[in-house]
Biopython code that builds the backbone (N, CA, C, O; Angstrom):
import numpy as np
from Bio.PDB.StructureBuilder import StructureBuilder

atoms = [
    (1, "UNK", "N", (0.808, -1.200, 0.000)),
    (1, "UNK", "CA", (0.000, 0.000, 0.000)),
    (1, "UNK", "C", (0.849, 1.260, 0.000)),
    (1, "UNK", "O", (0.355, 2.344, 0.311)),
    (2, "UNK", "N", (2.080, 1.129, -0.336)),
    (2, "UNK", "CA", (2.968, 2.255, -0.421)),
    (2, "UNK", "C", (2.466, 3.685, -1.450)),
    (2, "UNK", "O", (2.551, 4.906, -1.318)),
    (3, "UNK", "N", (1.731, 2.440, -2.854)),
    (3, "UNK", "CA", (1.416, 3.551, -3.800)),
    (3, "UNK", "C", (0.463, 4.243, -3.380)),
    (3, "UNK", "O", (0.037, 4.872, -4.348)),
    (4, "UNK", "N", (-0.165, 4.504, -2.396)),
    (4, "UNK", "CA", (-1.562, 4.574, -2.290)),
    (4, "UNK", "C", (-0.961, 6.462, -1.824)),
    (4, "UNK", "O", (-0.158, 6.591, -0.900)),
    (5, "UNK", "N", (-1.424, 7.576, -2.505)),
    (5, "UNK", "CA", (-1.406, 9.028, -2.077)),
    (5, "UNK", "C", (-2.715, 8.959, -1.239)),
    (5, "UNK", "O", (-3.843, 8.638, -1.613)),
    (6, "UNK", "N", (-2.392, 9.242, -0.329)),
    (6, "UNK", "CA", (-3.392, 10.397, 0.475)),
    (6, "UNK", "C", (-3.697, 11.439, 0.268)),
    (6, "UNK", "O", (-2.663, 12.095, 0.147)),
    (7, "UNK", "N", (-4.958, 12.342, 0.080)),
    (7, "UNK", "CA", (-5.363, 13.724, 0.344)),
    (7, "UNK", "C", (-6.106, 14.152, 1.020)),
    (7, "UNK", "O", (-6.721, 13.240, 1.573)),
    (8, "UNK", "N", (-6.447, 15.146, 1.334)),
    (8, "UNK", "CA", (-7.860, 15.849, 1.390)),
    (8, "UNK", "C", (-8.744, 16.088, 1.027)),
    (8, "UNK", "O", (-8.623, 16.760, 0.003)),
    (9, "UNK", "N", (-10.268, 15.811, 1.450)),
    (9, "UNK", "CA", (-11.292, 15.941, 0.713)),
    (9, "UNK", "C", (-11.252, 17.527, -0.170)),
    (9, "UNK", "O", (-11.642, 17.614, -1.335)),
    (10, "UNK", "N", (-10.866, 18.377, 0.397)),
    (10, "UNK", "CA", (-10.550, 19.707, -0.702)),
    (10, "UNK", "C", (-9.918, 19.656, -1.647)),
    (10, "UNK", "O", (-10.365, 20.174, -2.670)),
    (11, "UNK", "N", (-8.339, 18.859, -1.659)),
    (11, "UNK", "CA", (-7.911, 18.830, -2.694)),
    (11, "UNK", "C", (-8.410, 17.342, -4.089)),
    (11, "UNK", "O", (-8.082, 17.100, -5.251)),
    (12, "UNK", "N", (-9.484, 16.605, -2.882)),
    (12, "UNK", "CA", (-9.636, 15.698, -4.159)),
    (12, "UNK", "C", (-10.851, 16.474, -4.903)),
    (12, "UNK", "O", (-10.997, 16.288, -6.111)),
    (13, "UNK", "N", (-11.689, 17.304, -4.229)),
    (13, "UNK", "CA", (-12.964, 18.277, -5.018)),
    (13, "UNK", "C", (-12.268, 19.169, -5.877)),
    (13, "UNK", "O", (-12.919, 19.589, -6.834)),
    (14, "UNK", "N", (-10.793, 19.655, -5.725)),
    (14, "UNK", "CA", (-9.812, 20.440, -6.726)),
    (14, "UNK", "C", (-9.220, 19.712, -7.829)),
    (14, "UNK", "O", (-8.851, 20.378, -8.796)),
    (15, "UNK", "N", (-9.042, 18.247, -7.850)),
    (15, "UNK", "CA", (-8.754, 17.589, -8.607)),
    (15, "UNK", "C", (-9.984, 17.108, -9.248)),
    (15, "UNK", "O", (-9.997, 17.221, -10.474)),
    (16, "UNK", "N", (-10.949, 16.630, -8.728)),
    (16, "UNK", "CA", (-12.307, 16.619, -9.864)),
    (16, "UNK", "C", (-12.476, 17.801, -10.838)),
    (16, "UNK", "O", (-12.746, 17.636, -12.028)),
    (17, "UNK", "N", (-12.287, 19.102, -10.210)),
    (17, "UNK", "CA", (-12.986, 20.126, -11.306)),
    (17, "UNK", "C", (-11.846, 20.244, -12.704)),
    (17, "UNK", "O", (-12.071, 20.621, -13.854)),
    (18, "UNK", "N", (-10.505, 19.734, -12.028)),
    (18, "UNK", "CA", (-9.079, 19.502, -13.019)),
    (18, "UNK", "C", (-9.488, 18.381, -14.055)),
    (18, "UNK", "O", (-8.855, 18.393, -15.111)),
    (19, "UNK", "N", (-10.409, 17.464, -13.904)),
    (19, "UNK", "CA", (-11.009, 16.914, -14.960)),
    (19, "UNK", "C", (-9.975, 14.586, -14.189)),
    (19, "UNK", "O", (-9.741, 13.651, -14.955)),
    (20, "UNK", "N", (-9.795, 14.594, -13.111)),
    (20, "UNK", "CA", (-9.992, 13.521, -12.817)),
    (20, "UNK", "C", (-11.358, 12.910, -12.683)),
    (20, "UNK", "O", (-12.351, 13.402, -13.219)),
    (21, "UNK", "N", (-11.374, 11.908, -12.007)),
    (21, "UNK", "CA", (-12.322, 10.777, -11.603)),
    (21, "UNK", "C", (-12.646, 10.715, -10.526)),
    (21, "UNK", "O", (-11.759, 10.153, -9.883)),
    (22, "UNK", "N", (-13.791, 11.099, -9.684)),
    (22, "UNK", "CA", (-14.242, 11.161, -8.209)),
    (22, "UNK", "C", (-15.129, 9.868, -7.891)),
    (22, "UNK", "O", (-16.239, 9.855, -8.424)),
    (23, "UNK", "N", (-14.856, 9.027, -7.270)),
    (23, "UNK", "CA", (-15.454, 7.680, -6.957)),
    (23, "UNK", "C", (-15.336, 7.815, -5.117)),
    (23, "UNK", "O", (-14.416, 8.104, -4.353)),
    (24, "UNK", "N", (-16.873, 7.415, -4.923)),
    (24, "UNK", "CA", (-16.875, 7.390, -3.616)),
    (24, "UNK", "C", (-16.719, 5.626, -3.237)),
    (24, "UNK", "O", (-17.311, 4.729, -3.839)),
    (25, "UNK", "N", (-16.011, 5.496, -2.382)),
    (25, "UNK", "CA", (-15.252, 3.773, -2.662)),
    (25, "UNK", "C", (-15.907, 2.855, -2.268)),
    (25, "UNK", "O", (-15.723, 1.659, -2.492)),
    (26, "UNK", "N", (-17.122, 3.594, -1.345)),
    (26, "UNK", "CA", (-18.325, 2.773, -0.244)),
    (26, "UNK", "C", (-19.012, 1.978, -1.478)),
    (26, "UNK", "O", (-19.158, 2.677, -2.481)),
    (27, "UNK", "N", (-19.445, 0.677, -1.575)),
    (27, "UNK", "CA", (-20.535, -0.108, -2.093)),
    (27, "UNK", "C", (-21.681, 0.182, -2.210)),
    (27, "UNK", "O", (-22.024, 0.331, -3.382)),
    (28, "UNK", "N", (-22.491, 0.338, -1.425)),
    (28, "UNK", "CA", (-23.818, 0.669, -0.610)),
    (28, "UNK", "C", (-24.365, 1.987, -0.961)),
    (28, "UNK", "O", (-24.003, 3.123, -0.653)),
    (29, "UNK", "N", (-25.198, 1.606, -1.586)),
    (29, "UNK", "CA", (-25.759, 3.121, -2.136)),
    (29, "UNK", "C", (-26.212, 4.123, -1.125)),
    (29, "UNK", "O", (-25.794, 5.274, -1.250)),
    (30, "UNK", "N", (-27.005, 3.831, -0.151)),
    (30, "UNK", "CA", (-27.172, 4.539, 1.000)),
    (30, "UNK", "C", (-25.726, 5.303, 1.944)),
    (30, "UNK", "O", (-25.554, 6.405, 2.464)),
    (31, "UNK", "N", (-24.968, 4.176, 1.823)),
    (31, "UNK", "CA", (-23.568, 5.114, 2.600)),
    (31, "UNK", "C", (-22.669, 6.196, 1.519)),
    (31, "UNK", "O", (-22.083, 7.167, 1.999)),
    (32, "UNK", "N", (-22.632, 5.863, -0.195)),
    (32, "UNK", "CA", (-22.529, 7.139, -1.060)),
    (32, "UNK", "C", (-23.433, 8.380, -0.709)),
    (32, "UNK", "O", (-23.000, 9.512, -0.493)),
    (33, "UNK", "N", (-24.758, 7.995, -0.684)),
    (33, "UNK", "CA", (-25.682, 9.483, -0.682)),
    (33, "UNK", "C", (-25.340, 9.857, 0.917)),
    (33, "UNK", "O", (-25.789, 10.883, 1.429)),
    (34, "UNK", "N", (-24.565, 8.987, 1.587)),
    (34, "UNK", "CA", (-24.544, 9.997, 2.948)),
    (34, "UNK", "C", (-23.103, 10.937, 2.792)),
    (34, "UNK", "O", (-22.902, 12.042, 3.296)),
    (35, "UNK", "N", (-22.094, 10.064, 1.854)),
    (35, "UNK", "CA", (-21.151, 11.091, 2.022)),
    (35, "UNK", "C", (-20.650, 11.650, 0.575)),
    (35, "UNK", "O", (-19.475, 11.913, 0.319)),
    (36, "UNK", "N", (-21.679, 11.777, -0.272)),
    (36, "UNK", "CA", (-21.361, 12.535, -1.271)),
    (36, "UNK", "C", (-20.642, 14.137, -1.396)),
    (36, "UNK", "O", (-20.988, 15.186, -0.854)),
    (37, "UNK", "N", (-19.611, 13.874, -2.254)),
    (37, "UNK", "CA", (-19.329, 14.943, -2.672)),
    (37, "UNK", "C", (-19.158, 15.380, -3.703)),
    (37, "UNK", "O", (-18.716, 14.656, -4.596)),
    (38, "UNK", "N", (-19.459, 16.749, -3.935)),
    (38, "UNK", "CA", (-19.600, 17.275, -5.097)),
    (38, "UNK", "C", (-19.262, 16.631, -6.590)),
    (38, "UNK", "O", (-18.376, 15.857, -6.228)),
    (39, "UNK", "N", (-19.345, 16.472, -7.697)),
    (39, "UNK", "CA", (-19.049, 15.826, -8.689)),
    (39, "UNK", "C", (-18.645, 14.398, -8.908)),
    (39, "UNK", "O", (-18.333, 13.809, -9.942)),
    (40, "UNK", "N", (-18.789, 13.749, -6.895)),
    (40, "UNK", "CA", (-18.295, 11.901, -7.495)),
    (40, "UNK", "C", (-19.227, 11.544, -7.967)),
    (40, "UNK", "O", (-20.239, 12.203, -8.210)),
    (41, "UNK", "N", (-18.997, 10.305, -8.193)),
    (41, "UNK", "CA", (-19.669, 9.293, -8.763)),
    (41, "UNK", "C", (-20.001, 8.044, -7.456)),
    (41, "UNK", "O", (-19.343, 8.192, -6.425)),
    (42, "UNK", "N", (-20.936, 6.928, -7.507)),
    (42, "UNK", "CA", (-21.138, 5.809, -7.047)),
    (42, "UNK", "C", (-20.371, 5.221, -7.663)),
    (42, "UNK", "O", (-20.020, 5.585, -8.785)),
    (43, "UNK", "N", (-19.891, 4.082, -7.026)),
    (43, "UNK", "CA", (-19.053, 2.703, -7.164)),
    (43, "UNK", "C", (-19.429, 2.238, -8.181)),
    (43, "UNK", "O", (-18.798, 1.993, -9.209)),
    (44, "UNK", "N", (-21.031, 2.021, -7.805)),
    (44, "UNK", "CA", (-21.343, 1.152, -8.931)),
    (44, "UNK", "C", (-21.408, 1.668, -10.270)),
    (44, "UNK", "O", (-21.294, 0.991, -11.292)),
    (45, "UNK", "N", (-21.647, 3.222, -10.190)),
    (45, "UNK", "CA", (-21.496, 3.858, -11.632)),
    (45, "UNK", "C", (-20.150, 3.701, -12.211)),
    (45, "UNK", "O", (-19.849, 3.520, -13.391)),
    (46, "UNK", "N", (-19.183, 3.831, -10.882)),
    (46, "UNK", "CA", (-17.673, 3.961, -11.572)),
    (46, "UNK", "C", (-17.657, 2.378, -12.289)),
    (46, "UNK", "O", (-17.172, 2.405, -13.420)),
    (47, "UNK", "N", (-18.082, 1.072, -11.845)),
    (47, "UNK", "CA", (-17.659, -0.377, -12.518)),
    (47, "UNK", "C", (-18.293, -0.390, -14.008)),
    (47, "UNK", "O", (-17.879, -0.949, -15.024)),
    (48, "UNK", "N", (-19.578, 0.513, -13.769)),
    (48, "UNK", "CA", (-20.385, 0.516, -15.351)),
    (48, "UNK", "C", (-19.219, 1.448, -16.175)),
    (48, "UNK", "O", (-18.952, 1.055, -17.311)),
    (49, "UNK", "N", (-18.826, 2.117, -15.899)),
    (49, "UNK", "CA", (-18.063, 3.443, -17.193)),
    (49, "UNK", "C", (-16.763, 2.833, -17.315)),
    (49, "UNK", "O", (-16.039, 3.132, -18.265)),
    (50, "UNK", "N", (-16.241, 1.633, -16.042)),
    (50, "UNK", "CA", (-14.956, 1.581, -16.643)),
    (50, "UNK", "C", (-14.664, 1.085, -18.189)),
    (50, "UNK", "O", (-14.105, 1.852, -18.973)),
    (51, "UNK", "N", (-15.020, -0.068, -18.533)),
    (51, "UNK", "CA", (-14.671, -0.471, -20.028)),
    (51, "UNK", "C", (-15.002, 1.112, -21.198)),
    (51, "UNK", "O", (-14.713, 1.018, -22.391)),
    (52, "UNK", "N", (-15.490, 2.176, -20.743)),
    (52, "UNK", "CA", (-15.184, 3.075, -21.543)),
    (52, "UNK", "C", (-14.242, 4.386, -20.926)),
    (52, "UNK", "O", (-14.676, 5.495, -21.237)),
    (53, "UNK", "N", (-13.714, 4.374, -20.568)),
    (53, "UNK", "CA", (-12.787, 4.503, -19.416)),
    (53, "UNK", "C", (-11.027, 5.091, -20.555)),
    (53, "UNK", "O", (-10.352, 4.314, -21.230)),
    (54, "UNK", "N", (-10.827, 6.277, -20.419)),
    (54, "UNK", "CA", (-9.254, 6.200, -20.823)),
    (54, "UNK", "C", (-8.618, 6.560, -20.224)),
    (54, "UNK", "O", (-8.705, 7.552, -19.500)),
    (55, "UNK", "N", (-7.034, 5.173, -20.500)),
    (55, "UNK", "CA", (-6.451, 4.624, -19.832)),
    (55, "UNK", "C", (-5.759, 6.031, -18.746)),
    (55, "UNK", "O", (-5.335, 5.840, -17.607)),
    (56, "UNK", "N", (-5.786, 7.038, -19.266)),
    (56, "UNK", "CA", (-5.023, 7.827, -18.900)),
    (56, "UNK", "C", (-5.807, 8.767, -17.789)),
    (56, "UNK", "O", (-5.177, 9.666, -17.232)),
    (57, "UNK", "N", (-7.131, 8.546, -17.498)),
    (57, "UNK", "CA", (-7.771, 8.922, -16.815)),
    (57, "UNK", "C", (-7.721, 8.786, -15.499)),
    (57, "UNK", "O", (-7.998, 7.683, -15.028)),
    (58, "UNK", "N", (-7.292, 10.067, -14.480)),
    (58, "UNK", "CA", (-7.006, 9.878, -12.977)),
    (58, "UNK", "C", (-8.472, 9.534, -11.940)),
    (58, "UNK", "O", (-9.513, 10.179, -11.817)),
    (59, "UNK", "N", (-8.253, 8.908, -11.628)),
    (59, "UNK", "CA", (-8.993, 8.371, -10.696)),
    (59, "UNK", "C", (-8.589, 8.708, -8.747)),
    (59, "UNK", "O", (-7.547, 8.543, -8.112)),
    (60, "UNK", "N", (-10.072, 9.260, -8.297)),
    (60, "UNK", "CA", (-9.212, 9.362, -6.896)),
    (60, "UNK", "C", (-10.812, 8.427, -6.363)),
    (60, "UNK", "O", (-11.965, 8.684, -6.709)),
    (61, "UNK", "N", (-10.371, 7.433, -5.530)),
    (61, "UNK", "CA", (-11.198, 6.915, -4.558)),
    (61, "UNK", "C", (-11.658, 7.633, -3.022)),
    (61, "UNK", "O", (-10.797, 7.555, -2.146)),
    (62, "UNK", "N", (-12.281, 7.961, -2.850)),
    (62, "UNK", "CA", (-12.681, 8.342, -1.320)),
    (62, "UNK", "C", (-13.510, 7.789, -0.868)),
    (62, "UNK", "O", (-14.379, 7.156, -1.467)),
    (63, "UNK", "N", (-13.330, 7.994, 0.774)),
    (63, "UNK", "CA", (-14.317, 7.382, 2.089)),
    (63, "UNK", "C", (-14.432, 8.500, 2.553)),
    (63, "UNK", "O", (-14.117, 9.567, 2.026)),
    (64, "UNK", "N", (-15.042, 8.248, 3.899)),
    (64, "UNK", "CA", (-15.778, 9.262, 5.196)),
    (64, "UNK", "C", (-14.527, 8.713, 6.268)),
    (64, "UNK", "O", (-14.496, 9.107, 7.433)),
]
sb = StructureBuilder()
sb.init_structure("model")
sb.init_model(0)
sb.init_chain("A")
sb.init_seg("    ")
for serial, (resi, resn, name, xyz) in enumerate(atoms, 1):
    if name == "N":
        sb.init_residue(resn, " ", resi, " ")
    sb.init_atom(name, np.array(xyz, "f"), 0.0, 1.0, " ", f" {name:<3s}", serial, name[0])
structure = sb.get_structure()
């Protein structure tokens, strides 16, 4: 887990509007709508879009 960056929820809402990937990492649709933020996405939306997905596209995962 070395690769793994840490941030802040501010700077990952600064990196969404930069045109990454906001995935909230929770499963459970009820625990996304509790900690949504601005421009993510659900899990499960993120597994549907991956196969259209480019490769070069940053992705940041978040929790609560």
């Amino acid at each position: 887990m070395d690769d793994i960056t840490r941030i802040s929820a501010a700077a990952a809402l600064k990196m969404n509007v930069a045109g990454s990937l906001l995935v909230c990492a929770y499963d459970s649709e009820q625990t996304f709508k509790r900690n949504h933020l601005a421009g993510g996405i659900s899990l499960q939306e993120f597994q549907a879009r991956v196969p259209s997905l480019d490769k070069n596209t940053e992705i940041v995962f978040y929790c609560a």
